[in-house]
VEXMARVO-33990 format. One record per residue (C-alpha): x, y, z; chain; residue number from 0; residue in three letters. Coordinates in steps of 0.001 Angstrom, whole numbers, plus 524288, in hexadecimal, padded with zeros to 5 digits. Layout:
! VEXMARVO-33990
<<X,Y,Z>,A,NUM,ala>
...
END
This chain:
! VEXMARVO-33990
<<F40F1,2D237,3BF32>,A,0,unk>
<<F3FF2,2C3D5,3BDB0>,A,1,unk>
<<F4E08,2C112,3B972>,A,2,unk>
<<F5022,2C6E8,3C821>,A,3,unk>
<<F47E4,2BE19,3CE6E>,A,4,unk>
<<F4D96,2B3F4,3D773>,A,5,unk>
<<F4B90,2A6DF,3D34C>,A,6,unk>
<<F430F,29DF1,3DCF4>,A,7,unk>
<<F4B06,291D8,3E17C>,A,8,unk>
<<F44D0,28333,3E089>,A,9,unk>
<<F4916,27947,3E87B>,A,10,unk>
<<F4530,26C41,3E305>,A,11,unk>
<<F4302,26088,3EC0B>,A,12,unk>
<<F4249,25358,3E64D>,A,13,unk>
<<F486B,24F8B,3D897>,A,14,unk>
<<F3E2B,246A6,3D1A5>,A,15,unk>
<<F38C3,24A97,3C679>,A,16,unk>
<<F31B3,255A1,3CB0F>,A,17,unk>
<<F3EAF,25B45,3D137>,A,18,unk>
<<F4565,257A0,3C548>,A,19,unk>
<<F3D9F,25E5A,3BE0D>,A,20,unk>
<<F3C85,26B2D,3C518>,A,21,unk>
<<F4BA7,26C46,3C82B>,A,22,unk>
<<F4D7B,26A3A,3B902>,A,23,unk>
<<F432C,27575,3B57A>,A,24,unk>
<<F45D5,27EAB,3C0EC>,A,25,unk>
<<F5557,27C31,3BAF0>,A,26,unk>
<<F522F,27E51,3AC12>,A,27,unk>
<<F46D5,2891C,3ACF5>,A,28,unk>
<<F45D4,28D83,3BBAE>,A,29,unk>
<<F4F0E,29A72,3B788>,A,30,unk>
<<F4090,29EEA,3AECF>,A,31,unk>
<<F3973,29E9C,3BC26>,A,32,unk>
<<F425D,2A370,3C58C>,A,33,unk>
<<F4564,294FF,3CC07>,A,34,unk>
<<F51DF,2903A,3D030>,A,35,unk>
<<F565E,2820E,3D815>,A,36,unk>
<<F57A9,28426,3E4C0>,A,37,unk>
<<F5B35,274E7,3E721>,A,38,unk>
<<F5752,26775,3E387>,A,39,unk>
<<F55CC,25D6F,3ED6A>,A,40,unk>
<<F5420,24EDF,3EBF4>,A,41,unk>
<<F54C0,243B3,3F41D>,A,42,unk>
<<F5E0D,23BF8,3EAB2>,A,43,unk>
<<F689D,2457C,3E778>,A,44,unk>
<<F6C17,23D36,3DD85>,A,45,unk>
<<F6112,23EA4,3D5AE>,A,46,unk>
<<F64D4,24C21,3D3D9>,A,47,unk>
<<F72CA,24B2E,3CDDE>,A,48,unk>
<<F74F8,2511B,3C071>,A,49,unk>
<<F6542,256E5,3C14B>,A,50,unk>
<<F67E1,261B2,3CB40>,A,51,unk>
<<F7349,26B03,3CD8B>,A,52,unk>
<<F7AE0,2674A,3D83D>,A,53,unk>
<<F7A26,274C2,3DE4B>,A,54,unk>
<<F6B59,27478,3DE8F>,A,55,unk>
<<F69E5,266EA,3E43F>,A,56,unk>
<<F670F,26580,3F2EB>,A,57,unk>
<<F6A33,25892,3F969>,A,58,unk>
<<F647E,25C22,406BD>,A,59,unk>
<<F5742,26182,404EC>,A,60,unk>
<<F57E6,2657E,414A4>,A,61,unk>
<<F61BB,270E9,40FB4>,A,62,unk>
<<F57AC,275BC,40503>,A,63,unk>
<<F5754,2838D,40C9B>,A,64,unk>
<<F65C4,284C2,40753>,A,65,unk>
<<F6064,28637,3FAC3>,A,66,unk>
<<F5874,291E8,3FE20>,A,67,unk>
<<F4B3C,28B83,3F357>,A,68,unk>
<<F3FBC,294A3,3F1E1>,A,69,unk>
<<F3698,2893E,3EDEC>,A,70,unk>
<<F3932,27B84,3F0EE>,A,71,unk>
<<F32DF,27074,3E97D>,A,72,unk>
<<F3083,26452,3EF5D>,A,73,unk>
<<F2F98,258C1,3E469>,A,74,unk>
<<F34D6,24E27,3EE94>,A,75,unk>
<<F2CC2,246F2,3F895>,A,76,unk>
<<F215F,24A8B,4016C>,A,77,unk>
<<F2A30,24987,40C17>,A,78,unk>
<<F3456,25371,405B9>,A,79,unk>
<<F2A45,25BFF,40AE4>,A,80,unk>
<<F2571,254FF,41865>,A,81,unk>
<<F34C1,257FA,41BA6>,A,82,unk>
<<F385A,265E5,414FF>,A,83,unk>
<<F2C13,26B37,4115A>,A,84,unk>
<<F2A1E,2736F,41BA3>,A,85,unk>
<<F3A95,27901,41C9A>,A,86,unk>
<<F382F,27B3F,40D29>,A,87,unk>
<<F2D19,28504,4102C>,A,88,unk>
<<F352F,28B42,4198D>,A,89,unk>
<<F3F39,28F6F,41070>,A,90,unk>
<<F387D,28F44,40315>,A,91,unk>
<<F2BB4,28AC7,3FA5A>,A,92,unk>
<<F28CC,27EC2,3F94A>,A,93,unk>
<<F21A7,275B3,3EE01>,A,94,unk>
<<F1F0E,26895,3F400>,A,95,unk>
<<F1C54,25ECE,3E8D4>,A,96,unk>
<<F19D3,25631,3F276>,A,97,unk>
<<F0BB1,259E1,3F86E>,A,98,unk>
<<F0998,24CF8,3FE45>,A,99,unk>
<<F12A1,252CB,40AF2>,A,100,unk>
<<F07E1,25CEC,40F05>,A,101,unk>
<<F0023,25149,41163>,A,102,unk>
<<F0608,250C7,41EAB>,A,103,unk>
<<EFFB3,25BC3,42698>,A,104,unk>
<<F0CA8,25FD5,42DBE>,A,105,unk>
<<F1351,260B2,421B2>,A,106,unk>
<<F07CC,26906,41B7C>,A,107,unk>
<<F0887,272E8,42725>,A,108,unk>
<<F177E,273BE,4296D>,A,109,unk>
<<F194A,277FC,419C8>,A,110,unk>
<<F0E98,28118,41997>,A,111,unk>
<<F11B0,28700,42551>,A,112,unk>
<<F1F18,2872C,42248>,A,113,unk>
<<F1C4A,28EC4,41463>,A,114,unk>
<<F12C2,29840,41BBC>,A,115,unk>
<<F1CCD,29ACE,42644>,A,116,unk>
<<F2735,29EAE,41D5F>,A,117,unk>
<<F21A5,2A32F,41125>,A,118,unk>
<<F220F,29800,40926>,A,119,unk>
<<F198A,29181,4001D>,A,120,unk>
<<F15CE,281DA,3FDD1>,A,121,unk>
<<F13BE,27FFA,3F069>,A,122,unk>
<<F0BB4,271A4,3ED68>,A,123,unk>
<<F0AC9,2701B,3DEA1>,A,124,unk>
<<EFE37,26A3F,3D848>,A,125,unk>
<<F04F7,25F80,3CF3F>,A,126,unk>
<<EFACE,25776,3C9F9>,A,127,unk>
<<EF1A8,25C5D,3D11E>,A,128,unk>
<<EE89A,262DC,3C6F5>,A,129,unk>
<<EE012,26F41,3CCE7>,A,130,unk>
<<EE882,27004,3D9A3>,A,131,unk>
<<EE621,27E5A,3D87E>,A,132,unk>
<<ED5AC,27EBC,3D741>,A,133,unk>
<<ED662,27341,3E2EE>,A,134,unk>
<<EDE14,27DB3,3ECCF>,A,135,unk>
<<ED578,28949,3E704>,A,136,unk>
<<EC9F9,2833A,3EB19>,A,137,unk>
<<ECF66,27EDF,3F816>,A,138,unk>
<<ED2F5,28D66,3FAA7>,A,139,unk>
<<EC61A,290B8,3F8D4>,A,140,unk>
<<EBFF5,285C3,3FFA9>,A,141,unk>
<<EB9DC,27E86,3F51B>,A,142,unk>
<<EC182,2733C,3F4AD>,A,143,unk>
<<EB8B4,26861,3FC2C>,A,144,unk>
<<EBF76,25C77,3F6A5>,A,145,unk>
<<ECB5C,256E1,3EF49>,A,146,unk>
<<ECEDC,249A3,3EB69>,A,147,unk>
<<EDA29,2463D,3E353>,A,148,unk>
<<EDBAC,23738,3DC45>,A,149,unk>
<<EE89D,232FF,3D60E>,A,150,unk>
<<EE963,227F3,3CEDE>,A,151,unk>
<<EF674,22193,3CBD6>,A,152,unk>
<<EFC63,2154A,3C675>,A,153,unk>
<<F0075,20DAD,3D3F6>,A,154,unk>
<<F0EB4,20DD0,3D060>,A,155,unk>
<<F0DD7,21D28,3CF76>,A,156,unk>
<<F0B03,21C65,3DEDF>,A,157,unk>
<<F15B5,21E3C,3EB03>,A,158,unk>
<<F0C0F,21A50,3F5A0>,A,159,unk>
<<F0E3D,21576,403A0>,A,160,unk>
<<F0843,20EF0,40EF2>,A,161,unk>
<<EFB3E,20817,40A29>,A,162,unk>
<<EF9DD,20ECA,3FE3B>,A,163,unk>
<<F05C1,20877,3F9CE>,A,164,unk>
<<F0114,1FA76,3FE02>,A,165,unk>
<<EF34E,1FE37,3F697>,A,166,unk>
<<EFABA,1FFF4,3EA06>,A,167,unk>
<<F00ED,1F4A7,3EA2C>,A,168,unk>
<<EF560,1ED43,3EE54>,A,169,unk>
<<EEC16,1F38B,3E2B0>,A,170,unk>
<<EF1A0,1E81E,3D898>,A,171,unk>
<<EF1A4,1EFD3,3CB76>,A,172,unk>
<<EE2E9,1F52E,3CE9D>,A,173,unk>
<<EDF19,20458,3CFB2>,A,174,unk>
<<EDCD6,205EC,3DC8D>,A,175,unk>
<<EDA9C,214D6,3E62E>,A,176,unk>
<<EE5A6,2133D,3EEEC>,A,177,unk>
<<EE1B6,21ED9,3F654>,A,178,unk>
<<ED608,22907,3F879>,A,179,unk>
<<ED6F2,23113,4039F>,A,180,unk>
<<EDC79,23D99,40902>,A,181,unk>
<<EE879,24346,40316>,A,182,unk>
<<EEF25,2447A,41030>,A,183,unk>
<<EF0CF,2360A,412F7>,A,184,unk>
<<EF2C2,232F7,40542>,A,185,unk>
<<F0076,23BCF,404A4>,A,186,unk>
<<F05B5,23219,40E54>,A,187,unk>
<<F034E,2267D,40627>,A,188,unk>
<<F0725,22C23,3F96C>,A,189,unk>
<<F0EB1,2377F,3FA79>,A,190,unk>
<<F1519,2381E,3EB60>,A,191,unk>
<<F07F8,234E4,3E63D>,A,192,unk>
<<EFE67,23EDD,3EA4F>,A,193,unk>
<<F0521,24C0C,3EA12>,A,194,unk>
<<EFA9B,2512F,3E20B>,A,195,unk>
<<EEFE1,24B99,3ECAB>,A,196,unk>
<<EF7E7,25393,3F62B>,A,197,unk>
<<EF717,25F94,3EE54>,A,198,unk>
<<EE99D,25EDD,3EC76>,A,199,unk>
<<EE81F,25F53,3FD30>,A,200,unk>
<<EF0CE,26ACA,3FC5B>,A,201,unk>
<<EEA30,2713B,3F31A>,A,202,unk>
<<EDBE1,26E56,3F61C>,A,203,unk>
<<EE0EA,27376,405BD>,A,204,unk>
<<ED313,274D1,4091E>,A,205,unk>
<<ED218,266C2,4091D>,A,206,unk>
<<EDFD9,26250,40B09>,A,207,unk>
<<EE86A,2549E,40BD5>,A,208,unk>
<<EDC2E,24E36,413CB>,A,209,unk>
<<ED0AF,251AF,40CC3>,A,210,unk>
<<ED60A,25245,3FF4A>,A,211,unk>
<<ED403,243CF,3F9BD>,A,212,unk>
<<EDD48,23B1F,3F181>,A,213,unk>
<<EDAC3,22DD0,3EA0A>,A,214,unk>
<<EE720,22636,3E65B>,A,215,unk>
<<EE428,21C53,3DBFE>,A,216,unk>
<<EEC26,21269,3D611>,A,217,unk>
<<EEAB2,20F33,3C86B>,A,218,unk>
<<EF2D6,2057B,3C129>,A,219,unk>
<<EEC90,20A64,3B4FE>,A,220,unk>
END
């Protein structure tokens, strides 16, 4: 019966809004679904005072496995998941909100090979990205031949580095495409920006992180 069931533990990693938000729900209404808190993790501890029961916060995310999490949700940094994402599919599901990772191959294969080896699964969620679910439909069926995604942004809505961050500041108030390329060397130079872009290589597999496209524009409005 479903008042037997056991519930399915979450362990949330990151505490922005997202995480905020999904320890506060998973708190208030997870009982209705079966979900529980496994743990919440954050780099600033701090952040989490008075938010998140002491019991349920984790203050060394290396000790996660201690908390025994049937899905863990990544709403950190890319590199939450360059460093962990392969031990979290060891142990448990995983949701990476934070695509942009997988754009490094060895970080692709370890995770996937890691979930297949021990019966996990890597969740990527769609976000923004409307019609993720036709886009990997036709890739499993080998229709997909191309895929190009454009995001345009206000500059100041950008965390860019290397060049990309010396074209911004060079552009002077002017629209300008900062970017328009493959996805795969675009993670590097904007990895909080185009997590959608990454999604859309995942999903569209056929094509992947170097054939699937992505324009970055810059519009001051």
């Amino acid at each position: 019966m479903d008042h037997e069931r056991k519930s399915r533990r979450i362990g949330i990693v990151g505490f922005g809004h997202l995480g905020q938000y999904l320890t506060e729900m998973i708190e208030e209404q997870g009982h209705q679904y079966g979900l529980e808190l496994a743990f919440v993790w954050n780099r600033n501890q701090k952040k989490m005072e008075g938010k998140v029961r002491k019991e349920v916060q984790l203050e060394d995310l290396s000790m996660f496995v201690e908390r025994c999490a049937d899905l863990i949700v990544e709403v950190a940094h890319p590199q939450i998941i360059k460093d962990y994402g392969e031990e979290f599919l060891k142990h448990a599901d995983c949701m990476a909100g934070s695509p942009t990772a997988f754009a490094e191959q060895g970080v692709d294969t370890k995770c996937r090979e890691a979930a297949s080896r021990y019966g996990h699964t890597l969740y990527i969620p769609s976000g923004a990205l409307w019609g993720a679910e036709d886009i990997q439909k036709m890739a499993n069926r080998g229709t997909l031949k191309g895929l190009k995604v454009t995001m345009s942004k206000h500059p100041d809505s950008f965390k860019l580095r290397g060049h990309l961050q010396e074209l911004k500041e060079s552009m002077k108030g002017q629209r300008a495409v900062l970017y328009d390329g493959s996805v795969r060397n675009l993670c590097e130079l904007a990895p909080n920006n185009v997590n959608t872009m990454a999604a859309a290589a995942m999903a569209g597999h056929t094509l992947g992180f170097d054939c699937v496209q992505g324009s970055l524009v810059a519009d001051p409005g």
